[in-house]
Structure formats: structure tokens, C-alpha cells
C-alpha positions as CSV (number, residue, x, y, z in Angstrom):
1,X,0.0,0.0,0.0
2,X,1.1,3.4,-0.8
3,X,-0.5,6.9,-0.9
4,X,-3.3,7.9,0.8
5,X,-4.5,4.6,1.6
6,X,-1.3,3.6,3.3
7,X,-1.5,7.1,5.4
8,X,-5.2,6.5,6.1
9,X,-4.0,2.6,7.5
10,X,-1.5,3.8,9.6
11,X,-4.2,6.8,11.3
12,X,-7.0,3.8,11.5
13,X,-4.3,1.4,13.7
14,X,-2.8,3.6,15.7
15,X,-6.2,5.1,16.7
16,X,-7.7,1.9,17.7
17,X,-4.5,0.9,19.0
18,X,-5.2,3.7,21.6
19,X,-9.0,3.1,21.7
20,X,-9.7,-0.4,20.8
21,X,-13.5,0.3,21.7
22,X,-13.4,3.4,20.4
23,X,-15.4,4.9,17.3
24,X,-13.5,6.6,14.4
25,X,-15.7,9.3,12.8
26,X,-14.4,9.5,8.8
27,X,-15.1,13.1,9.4
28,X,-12.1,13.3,12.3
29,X,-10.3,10.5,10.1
30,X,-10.6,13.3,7.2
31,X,-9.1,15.9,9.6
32,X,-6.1,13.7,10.6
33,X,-5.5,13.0,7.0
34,X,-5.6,17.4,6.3
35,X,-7.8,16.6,3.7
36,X,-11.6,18.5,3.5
37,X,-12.2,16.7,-0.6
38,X,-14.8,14.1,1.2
39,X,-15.9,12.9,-2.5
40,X,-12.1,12.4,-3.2
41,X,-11.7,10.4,0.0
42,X,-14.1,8.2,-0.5
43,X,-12.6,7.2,-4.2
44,X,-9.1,7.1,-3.4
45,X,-9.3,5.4,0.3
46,X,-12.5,4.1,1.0
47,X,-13.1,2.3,-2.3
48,X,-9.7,0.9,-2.4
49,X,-10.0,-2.7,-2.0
50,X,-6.5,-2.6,-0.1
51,X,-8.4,-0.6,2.0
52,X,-11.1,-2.8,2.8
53,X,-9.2,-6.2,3.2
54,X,-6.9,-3.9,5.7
55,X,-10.2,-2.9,7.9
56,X,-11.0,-6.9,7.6
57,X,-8.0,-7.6,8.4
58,X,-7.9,-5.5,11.7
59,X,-11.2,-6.5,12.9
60,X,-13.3,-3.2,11.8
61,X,-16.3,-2.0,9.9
62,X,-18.1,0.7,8.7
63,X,-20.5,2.0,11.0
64,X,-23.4,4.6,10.9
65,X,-23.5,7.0,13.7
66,X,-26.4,9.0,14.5
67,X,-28.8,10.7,12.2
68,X,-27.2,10.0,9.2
69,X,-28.3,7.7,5.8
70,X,-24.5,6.6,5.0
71,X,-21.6,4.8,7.0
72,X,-19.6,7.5,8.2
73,X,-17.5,6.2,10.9
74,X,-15.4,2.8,12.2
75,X,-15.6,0.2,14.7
76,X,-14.6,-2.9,16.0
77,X,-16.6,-5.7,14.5
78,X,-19.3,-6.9,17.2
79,X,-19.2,-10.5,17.6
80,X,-22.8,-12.8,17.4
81,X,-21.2,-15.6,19.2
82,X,-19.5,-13.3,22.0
83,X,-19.9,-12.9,25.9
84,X,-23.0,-10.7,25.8
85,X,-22.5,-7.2,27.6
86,X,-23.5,-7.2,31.2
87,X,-24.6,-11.0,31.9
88,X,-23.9,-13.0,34.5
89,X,-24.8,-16.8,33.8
90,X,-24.3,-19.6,31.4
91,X,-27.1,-21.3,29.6
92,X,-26.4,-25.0,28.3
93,X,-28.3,-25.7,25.7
């Protein structure tokens, strides 16, 4: 990876290297980048397929956050067969 993409890699890890729970907004992800082109962004990074095998690869997704009709942020993938938040027992089924 090179470019963009590879600078936009390196801002994703070491922000969820800091906040592994955390929530990366693309508009702060933007910011960090110096870049305000969102439409450019989104073809050169986000559409990259290097891009998206990275995010796989690192255990993230695209997220929506509040009101909006798009993805417009990251997060750690959720996982269905996980410890669920908050309990306290085992079922055997």
C-alpha cells in the first residue's frame, strides 16, 4: 500500500491501537488525513480494495453514527457468538 490509503491505514491502527472500543468518525479521520475533498476520499481510500481487506483484516467496519443515511464512521466488529454485555450466567443448551 502506498499513498493515501497507506496514510489513512497507519491513522486507522494507531487510533484503535489507543481506543480499541473506540469509534473513528471519517469526518475526524478526514481531519487527521488534512484533507476536506470528502468525495475524493471516498474514491481514493475508502473504495480501495486494499483498504477494505486492511479494515477486515484489523477487525473493523463501517458503522453509521447518529442521524445519518450513510456509514460515516469505524468500529470494531461486534461479535454474534460473543460474551454478551452485562450478563452474568451460562445457559447449556
Amino acid at each position: 500500500m502506498t499513498g493515501w490509503v497507506a496514510d489513512t491505514v497507519d491513522l486507522v491502527k494507531a487510533f484503535f491501537t489507543n481506543n480499541p472500543d473506540g469509534v473513528y468518525l471519517y469526518k475526524d479521520l478526514r481531519d487527521d488525513l488534512v484533507t476536506t475533498d470528502t468525495s475524493n476520499f471516498n474514491k481514493r481510500v475508502r473504495r480501495h480494495e486494499s483498504y477494505k481487506l486492511e479494515l477486515d483484516r484489523m477487525g473493523l467496519e463501517e458503522i453509521t453514527v447518529g442521524n445519518q443515511r450513510h456509514r460515516n464512521a469505524l468500529a470494531s466488529k461486534s461479535s454474534p457468538l460473543g460474551p454478551i454485555e452485562g450478563s452474568s450466567y451460562f445457559v447449556d443448551v
